[in-house]
PDB file of N, CA, C and O in Angstrom:
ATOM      1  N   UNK A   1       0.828  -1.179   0.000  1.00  0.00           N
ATOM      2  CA  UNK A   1       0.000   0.000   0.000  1.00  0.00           C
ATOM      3  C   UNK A   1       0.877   1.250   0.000  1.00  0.00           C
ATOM      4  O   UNK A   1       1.957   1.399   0.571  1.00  0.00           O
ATOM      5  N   UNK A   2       0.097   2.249  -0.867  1.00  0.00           N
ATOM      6  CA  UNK A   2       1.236   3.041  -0.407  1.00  0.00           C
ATOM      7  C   UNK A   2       0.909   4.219   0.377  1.00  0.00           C
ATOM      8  O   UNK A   2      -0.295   4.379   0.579  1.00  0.00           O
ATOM      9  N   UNK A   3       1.838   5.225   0.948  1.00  0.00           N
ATOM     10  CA  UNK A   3       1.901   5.825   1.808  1.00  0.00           C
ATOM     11  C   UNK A   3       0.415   6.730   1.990  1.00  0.00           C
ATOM     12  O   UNK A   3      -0.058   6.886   3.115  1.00  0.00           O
ATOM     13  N   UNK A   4      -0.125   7.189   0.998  1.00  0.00           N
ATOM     14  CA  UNK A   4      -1.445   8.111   0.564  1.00  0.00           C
ATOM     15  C   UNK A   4      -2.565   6.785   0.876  1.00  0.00           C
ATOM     16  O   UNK A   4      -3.716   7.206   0.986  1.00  0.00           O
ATOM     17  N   UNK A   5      -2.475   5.733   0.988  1.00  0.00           N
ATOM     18  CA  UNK A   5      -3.655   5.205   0.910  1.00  0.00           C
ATOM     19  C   UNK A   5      -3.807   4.853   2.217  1.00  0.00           C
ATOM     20  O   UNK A   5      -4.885   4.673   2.783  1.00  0.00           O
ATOM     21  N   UNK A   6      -2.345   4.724   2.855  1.00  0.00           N
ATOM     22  CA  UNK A   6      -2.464   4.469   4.518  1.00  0.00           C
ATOM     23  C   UNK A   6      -2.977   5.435   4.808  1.00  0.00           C
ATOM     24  O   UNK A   6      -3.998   5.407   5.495  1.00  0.00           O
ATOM     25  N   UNK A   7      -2.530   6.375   4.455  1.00  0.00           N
ATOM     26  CA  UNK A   7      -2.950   8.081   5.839  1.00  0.00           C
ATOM     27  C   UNK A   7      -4.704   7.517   5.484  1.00  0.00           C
ATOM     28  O   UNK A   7      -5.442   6.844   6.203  1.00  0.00           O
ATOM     29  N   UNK A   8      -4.940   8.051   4.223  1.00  0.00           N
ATOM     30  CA  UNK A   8      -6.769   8.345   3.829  1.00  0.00           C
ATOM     31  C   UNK A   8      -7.286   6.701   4.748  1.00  0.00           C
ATOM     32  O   UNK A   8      -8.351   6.802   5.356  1.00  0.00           O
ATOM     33  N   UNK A   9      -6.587   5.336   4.827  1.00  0.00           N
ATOM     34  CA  UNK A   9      -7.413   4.110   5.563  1.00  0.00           C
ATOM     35  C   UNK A   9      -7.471   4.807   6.927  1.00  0.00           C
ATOM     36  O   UNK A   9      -8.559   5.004   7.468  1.00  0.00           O
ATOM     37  N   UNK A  10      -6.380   5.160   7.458  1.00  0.00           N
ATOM     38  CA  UNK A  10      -6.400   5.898   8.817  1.00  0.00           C
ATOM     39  C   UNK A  10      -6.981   6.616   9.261  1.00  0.00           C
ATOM     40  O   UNK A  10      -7.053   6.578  10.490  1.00  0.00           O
ATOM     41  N   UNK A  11      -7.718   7.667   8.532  1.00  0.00           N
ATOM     42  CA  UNK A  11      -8.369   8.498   8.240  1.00  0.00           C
ATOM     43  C   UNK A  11      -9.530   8.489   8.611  1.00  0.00           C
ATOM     44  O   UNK A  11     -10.145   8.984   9.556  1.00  0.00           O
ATOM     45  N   UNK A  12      -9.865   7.620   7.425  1.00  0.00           N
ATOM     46  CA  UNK A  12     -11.744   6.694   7.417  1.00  0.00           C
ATOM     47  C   UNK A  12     -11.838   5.991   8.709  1.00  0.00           C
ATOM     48  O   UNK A  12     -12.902   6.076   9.324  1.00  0.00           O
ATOM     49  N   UNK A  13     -10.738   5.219   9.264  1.00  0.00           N
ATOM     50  CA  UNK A  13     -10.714   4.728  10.350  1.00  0.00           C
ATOM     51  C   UNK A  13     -11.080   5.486  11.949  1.00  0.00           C
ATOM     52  O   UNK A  13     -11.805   5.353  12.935  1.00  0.00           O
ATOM     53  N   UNK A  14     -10.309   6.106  11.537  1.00  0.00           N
ATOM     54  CA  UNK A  14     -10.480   7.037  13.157  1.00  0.00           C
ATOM     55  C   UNK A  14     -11.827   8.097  13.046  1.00  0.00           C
ATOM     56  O   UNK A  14     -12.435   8.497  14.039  1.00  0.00           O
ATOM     57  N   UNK A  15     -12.144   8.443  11.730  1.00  0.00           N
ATOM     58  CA  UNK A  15     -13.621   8.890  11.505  1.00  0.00           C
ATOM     59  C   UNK A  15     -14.785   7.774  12.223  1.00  0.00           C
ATOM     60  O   UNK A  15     -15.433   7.997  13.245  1.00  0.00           O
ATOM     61  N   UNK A  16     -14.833   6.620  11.437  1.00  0.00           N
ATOM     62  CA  UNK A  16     -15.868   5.731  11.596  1.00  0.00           C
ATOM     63  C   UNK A  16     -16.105   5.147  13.151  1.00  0.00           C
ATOM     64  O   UNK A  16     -17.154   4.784  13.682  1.00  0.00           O
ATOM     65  N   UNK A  17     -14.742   5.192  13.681  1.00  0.00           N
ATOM     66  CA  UNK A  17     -14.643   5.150  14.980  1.00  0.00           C
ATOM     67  C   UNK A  17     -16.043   5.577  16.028  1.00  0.00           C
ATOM     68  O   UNK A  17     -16.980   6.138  15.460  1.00  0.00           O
ATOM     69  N   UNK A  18     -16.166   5.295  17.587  1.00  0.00           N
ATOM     70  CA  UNK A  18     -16.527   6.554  18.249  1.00  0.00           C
ATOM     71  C   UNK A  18     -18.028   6.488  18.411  1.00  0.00           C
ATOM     72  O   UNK A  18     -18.685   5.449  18.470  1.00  0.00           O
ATOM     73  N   UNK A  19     -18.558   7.906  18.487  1.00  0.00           N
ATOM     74  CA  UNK A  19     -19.830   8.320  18.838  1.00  0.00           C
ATOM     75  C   UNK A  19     -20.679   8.150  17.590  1.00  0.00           C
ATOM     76  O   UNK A  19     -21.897   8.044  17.732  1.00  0.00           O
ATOM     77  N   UNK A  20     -20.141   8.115  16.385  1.00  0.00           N
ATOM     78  CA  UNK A  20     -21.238   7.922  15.047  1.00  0.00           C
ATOM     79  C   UNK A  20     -21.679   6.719  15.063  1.00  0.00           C
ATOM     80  O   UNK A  20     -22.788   6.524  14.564  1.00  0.00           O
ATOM     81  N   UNK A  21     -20.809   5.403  15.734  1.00  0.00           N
ATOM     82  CA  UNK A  21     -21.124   4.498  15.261  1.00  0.00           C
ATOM     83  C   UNK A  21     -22.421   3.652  16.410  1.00  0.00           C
ATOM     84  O   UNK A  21     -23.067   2.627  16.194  1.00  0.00           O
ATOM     85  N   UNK A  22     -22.430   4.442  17.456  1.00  0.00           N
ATOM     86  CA  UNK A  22     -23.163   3.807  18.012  1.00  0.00           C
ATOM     87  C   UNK A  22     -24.638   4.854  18.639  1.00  0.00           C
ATOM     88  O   UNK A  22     -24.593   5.997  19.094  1.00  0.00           O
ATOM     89  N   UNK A  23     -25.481   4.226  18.504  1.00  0.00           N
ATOM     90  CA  UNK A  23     -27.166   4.385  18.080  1.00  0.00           C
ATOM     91  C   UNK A  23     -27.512   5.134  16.246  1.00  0.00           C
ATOM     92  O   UNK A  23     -26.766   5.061  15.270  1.00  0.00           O
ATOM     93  N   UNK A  24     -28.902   5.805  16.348  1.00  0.00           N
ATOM     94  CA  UNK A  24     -29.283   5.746  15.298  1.00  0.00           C
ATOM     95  C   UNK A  24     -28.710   7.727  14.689  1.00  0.00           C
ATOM     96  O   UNK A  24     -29.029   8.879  14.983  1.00  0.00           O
ATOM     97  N   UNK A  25     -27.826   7.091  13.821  1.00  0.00           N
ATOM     98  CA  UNK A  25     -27.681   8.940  13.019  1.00  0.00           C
ATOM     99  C   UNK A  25     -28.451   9.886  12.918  1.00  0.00           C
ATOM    100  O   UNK A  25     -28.074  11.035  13.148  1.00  0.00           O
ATOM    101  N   UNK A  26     -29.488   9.637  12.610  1.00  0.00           N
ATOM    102  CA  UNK A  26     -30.824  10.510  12.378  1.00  0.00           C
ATOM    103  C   UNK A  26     -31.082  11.415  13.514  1.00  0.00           C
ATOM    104  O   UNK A  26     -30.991  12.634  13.657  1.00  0.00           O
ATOM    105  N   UNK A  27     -31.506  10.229  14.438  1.00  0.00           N
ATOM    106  CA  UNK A  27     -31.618  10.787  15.872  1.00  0.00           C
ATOM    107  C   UNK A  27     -30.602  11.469  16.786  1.00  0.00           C
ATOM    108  O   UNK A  27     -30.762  12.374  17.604  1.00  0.00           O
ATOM    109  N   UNK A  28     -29.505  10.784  16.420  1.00  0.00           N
ATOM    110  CA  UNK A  28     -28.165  11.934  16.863  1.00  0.00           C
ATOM    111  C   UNK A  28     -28.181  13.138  16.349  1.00  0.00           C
ATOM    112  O   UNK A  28     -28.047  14.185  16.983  1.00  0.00           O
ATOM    113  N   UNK A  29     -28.400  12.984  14.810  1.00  0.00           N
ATOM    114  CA  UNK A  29     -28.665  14.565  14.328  1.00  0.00           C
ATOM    115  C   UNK A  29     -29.845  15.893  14.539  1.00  0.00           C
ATOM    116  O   UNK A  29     -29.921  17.096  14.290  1.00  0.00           O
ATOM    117  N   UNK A  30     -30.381  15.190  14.941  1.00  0.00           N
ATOM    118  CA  UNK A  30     -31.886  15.858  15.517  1.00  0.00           C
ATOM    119  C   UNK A  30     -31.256  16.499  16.833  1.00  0.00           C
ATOM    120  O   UNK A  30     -31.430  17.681  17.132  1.00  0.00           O
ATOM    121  N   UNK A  31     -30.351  15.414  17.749  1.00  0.00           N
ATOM    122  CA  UNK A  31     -30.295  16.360  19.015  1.00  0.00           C
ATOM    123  C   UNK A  31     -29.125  17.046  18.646  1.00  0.00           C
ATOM    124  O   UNK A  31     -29.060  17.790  19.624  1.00  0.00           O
ATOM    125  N   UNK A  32     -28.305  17.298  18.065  1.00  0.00           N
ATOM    126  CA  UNK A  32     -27.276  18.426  17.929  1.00  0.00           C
ATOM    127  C   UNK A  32     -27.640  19.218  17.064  1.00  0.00           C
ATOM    128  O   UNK A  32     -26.888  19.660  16.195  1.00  0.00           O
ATOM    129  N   UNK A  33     -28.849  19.505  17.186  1.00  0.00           N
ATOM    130  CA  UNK A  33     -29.842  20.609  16.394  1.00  0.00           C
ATOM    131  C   UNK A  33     -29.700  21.786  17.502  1.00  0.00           C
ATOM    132  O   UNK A  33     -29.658  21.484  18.695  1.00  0.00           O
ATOM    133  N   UNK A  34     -29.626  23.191  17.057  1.00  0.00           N
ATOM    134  CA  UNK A  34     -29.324  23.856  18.548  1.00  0.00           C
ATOM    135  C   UNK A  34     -31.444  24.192  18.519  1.00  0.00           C
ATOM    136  O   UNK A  34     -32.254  24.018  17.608  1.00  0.00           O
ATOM    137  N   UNK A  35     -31.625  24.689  19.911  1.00  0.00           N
ATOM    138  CA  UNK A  35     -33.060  24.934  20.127  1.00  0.00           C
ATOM    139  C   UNK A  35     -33.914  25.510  19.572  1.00  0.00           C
ATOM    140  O   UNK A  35     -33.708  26.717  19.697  1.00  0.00           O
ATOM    141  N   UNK A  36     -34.646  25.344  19.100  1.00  0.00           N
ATOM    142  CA  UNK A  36     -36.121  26.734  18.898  1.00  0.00           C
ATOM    143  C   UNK A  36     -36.059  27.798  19.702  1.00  0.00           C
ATOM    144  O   UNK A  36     -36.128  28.977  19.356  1.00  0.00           O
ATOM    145  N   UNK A  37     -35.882  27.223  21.147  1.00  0.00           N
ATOM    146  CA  UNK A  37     -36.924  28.184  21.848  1.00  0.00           C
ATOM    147  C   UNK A  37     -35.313  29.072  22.690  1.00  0.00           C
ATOM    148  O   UNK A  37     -34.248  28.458  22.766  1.00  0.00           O
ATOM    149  N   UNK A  38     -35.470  30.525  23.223  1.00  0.00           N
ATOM    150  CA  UNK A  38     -34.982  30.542  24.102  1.00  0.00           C
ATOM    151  C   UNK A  38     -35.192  31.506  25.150  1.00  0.00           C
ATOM    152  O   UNK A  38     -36.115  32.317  25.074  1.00  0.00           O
ATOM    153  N   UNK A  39     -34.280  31.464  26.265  1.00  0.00           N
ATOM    154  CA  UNK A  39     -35.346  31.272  27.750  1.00  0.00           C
ATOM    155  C   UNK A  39     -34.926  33.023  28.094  1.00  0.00           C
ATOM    156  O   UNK A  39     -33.735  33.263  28.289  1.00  0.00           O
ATOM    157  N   UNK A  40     -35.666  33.876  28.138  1.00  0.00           N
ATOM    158  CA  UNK A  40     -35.164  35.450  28.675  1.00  0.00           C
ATOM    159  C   UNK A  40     -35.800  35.606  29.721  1.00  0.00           C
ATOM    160  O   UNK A  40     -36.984  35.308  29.880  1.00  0.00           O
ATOM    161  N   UNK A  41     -34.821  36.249  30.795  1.00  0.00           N
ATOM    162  CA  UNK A  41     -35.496  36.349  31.728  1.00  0.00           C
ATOM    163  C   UNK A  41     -35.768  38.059  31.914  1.00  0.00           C
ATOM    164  O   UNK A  41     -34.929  38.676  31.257  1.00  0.00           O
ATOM    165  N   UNK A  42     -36.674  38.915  32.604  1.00  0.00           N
ATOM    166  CA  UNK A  42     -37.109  40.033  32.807  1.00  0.00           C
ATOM    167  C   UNK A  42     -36.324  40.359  34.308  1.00  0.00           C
ATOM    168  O   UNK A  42     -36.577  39.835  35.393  1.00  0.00           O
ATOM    169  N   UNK A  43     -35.371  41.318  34.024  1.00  0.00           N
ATOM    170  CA  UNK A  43     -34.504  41.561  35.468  1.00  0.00           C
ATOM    171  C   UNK A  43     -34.741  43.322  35.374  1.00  0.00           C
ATOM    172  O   UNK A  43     -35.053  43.945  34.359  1.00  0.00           O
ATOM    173  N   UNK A  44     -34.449  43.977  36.975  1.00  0.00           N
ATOM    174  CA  UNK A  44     -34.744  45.418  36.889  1.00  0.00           C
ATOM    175  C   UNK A  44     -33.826  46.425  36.405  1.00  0.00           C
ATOM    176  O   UNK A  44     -34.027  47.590  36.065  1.00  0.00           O
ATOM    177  N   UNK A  45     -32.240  45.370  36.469  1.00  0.00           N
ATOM    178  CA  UNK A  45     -31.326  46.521  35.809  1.00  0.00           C
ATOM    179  C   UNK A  45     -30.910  45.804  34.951  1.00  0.00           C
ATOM    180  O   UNK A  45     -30.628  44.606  34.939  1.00  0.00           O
ATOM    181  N   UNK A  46     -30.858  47.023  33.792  1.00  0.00           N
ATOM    182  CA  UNK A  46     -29.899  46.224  32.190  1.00  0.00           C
ATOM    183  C   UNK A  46     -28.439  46.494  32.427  1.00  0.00           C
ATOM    184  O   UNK A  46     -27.890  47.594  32.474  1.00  0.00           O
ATOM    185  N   UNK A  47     -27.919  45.337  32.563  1.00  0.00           N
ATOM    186  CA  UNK A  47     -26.041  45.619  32.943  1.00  0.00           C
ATOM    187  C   UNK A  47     -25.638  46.765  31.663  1.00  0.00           C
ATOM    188  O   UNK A  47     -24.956  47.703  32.077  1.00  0.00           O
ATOM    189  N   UNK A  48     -25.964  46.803  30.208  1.00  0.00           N
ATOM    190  CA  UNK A  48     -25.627  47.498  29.196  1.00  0.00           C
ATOM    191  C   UNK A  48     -25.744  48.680  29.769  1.00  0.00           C
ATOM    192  O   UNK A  48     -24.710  49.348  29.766  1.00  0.00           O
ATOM    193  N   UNK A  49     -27.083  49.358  30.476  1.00  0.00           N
ATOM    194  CA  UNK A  49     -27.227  50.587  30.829  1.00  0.00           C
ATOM    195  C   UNK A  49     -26.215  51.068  32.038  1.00  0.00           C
ATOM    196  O   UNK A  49     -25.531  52.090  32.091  1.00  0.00           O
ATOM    197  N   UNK A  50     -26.312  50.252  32.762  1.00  0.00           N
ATOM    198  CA  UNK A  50     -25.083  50.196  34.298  1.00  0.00           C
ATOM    199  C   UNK A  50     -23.413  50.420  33.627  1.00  0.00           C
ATOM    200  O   UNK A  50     -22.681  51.341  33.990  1.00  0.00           O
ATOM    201  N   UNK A  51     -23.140  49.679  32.896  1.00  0.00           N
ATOM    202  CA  UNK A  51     -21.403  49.604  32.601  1.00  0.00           C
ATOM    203  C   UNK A  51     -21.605  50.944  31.428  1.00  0.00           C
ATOM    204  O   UNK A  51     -20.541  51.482  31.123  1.00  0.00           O
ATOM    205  N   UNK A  52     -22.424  51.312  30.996  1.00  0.00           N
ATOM    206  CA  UNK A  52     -21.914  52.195  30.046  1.00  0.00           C
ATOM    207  C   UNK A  52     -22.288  53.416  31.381  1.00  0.00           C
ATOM    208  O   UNK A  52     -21.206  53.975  31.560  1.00  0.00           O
ATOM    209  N   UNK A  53     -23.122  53.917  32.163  1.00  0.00           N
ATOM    210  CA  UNK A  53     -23.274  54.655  32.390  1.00  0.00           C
ATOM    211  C   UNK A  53     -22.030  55.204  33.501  1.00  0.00           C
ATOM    212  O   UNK A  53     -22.046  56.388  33.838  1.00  0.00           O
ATOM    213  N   UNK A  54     -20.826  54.150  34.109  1.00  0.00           N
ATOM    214  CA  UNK A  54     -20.116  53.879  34.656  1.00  0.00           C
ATOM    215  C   UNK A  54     -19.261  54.447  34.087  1.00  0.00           C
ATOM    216  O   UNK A  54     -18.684  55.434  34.542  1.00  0.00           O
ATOM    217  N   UNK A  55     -18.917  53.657  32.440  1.00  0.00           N
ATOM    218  CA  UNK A  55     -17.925  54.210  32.157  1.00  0.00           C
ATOM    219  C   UNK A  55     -18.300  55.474  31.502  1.00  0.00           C
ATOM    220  O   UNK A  55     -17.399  56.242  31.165  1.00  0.00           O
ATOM    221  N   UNK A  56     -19.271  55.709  31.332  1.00  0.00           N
ATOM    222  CA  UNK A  56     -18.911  57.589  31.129  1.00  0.00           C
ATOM    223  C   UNK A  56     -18.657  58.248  31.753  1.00  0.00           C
ATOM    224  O   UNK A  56     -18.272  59.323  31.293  1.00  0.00           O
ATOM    225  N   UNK A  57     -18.704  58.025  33.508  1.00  0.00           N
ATOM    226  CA  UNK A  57     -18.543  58.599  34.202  1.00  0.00           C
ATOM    227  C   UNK A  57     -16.841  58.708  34.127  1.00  0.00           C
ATOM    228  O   UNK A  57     -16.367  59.560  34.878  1.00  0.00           O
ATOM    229  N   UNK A  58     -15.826  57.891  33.254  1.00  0.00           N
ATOM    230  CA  UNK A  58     -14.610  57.593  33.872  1.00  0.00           C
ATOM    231  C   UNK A  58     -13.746  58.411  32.519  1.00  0.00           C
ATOM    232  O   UNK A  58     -12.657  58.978  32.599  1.00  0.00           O
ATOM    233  N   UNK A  59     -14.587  58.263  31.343  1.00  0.00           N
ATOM    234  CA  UNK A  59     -14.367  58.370  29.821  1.00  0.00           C
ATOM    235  C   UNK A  59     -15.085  59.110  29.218  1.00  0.00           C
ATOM    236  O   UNK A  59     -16.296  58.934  29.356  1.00  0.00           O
ATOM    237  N   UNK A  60     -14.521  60.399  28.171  1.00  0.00           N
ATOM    238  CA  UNK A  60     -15.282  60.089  26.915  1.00  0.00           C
ATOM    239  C   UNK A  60     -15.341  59.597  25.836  1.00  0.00           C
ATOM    240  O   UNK A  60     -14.410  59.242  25.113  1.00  0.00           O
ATOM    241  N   UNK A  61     -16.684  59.534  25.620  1.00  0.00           N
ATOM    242  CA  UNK A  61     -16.985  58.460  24.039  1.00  0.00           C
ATOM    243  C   UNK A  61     -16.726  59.071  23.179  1.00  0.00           C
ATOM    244  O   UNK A  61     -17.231  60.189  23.075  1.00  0.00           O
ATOM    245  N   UNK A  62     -15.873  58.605  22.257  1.00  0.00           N
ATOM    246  CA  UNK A  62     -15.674  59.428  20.685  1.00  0.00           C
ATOM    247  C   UNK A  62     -16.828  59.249  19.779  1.00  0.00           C
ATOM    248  O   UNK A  62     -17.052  59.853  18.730  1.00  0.00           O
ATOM    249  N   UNK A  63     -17.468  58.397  20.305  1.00  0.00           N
ATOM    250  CA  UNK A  63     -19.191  58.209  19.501  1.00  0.00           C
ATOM    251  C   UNK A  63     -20.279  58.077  19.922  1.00  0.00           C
ATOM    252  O   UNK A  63     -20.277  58.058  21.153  1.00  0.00           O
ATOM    253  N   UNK A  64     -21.244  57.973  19.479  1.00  0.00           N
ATOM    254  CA  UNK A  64     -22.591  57.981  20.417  1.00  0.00           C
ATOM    255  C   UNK A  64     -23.605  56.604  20.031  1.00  0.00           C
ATOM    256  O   UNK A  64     -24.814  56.379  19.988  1.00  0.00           O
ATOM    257  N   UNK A  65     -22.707  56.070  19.858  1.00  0.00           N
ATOM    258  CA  UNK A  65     -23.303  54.669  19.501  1.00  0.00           C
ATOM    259  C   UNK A  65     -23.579  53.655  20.455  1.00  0.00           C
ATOM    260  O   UNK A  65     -23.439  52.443  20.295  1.00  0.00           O
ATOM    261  N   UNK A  66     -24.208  54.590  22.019  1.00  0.00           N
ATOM    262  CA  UNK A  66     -24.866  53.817  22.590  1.00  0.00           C
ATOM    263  C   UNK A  66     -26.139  54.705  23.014  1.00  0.00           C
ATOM    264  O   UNK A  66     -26.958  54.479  23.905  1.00  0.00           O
ATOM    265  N   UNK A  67     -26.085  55.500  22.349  1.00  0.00           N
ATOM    266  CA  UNK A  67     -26.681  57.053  22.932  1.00  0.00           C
ATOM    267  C   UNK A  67     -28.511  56.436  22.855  1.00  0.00           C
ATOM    268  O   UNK A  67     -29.359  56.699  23.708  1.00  0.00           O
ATOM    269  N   UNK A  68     -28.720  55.637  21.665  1.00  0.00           N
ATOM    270  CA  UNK A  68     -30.032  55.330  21.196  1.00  0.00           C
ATOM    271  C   UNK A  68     -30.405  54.226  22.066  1.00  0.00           C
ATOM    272  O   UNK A  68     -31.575  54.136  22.439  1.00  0.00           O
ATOM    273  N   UNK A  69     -29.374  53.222  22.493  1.00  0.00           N
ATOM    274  CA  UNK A  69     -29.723  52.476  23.568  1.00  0.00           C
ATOM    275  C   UNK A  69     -30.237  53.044  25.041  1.00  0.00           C
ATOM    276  O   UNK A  69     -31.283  52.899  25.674  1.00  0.00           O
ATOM    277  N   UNK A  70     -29.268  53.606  25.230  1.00  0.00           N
ATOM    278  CA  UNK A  70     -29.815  54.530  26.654  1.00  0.00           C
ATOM    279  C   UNK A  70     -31.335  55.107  26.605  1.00  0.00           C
ATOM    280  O   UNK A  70     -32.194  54.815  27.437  1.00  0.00           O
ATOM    281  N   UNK A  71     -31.526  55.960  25.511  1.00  0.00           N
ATOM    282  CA  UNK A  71     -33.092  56.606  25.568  1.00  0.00           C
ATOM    283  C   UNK A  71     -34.185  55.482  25.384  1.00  0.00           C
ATOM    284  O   UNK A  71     -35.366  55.448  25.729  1.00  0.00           O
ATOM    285  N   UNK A  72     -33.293  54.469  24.645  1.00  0.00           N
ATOM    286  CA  UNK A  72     -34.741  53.649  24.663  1.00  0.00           C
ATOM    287  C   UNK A  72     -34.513  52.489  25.648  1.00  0.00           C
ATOM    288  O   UNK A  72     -34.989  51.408  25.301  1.00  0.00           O
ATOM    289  N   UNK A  73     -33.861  52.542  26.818  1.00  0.00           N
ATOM    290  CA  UNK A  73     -33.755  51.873  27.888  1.00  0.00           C
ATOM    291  C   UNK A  73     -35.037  52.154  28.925  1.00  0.00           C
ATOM    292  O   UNK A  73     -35.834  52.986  28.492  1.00  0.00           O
ATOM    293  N   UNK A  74     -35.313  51.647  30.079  1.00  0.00           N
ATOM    294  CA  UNK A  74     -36.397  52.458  31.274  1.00  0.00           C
ATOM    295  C   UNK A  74     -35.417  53.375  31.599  1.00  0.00           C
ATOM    296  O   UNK A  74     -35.955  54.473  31.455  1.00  0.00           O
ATOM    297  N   UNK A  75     -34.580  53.490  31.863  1.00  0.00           N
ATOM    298  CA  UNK A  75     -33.715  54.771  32.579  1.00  0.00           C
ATOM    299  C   UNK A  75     -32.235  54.507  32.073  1.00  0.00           C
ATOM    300  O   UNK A  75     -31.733  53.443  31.708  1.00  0.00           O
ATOM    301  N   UNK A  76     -31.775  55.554  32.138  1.00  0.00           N
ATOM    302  CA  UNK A  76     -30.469  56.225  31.842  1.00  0.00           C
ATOM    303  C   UNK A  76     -29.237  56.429  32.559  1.00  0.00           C
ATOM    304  O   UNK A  76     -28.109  56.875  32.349  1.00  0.00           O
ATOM    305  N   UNK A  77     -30.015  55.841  33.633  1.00  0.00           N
ATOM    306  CA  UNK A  77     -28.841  56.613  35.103  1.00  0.00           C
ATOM    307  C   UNK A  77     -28.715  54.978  36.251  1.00  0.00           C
ATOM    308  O   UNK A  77     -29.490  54.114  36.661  1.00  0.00           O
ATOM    309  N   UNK A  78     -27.422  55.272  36.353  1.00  0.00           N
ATOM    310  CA  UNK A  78     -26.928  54.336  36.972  1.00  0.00           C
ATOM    311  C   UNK A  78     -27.863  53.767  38.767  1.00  0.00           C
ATOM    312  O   UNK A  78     -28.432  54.437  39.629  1.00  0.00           O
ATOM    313  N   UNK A  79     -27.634  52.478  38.652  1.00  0.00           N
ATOM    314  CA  UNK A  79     -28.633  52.217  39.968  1.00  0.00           C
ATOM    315  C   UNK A  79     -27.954  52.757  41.372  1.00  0.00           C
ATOM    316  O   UNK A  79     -26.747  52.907  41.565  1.00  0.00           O
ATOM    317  N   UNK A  80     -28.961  52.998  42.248  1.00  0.00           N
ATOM    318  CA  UNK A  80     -28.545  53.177  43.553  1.00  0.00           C
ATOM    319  C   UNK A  80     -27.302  52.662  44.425  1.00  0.00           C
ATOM    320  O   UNK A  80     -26.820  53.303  45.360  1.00  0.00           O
ATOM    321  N   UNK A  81     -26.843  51.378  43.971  1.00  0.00           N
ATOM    322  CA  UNK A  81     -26.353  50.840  44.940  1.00  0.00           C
ATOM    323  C   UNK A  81     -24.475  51.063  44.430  1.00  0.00           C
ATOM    324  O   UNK A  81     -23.491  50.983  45.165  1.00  0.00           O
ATOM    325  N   UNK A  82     -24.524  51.305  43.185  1.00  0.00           N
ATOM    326  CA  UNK A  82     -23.410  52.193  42.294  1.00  0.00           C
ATOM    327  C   UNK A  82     -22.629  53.241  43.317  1.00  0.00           C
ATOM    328  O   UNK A  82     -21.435  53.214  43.614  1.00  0.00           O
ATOM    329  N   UNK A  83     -23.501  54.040  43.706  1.00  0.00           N
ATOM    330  CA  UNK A  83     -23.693  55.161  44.457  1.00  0.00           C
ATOM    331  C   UNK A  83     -22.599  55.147  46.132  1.00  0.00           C
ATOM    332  O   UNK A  83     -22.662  56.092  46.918  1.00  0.00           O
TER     333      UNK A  83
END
């Protein structure tokens, strides 16, 4: 045999190996499907609004490309416990 046909048998070999070969493919492929659904939860502070409002306090922004997030946040201003 020669050297190219060993590597590619080796190859196929250590492929066929393993987790493919045992239960049904189909059904393996179904569960490494990633989800439909996913889970959000409703919390009172948005960390986005907290760390940016933080760091402006430390920095300025050369842009305002969070500026539209903030107004359309519930509030703008860092939480109490910041403080």
């Amino acid at each position: 045999m020669k050297k190219k046909e060993r590597l590619e048998k080796a190859v196929t070999d250590s492929l066929l190996e393993g987790e493919l070969n045992k239960g049904e493919p189909d059904k393996m492929a179904v569960e490494r499907l990633p989800s439909k659904y996913e889970i959000r939860q409703t919390v009172k502070l948005d960390p986005i609004v907290e760390e940016t409002t933080v760091i402006r306090t430390m920095a300025e922004e050369v842009d305002d490309r969070y500026d539209e997030y903030m107004k359309r946040s519930e509030r703008g201003t860092p939480s109490d416990t910041n403080k």
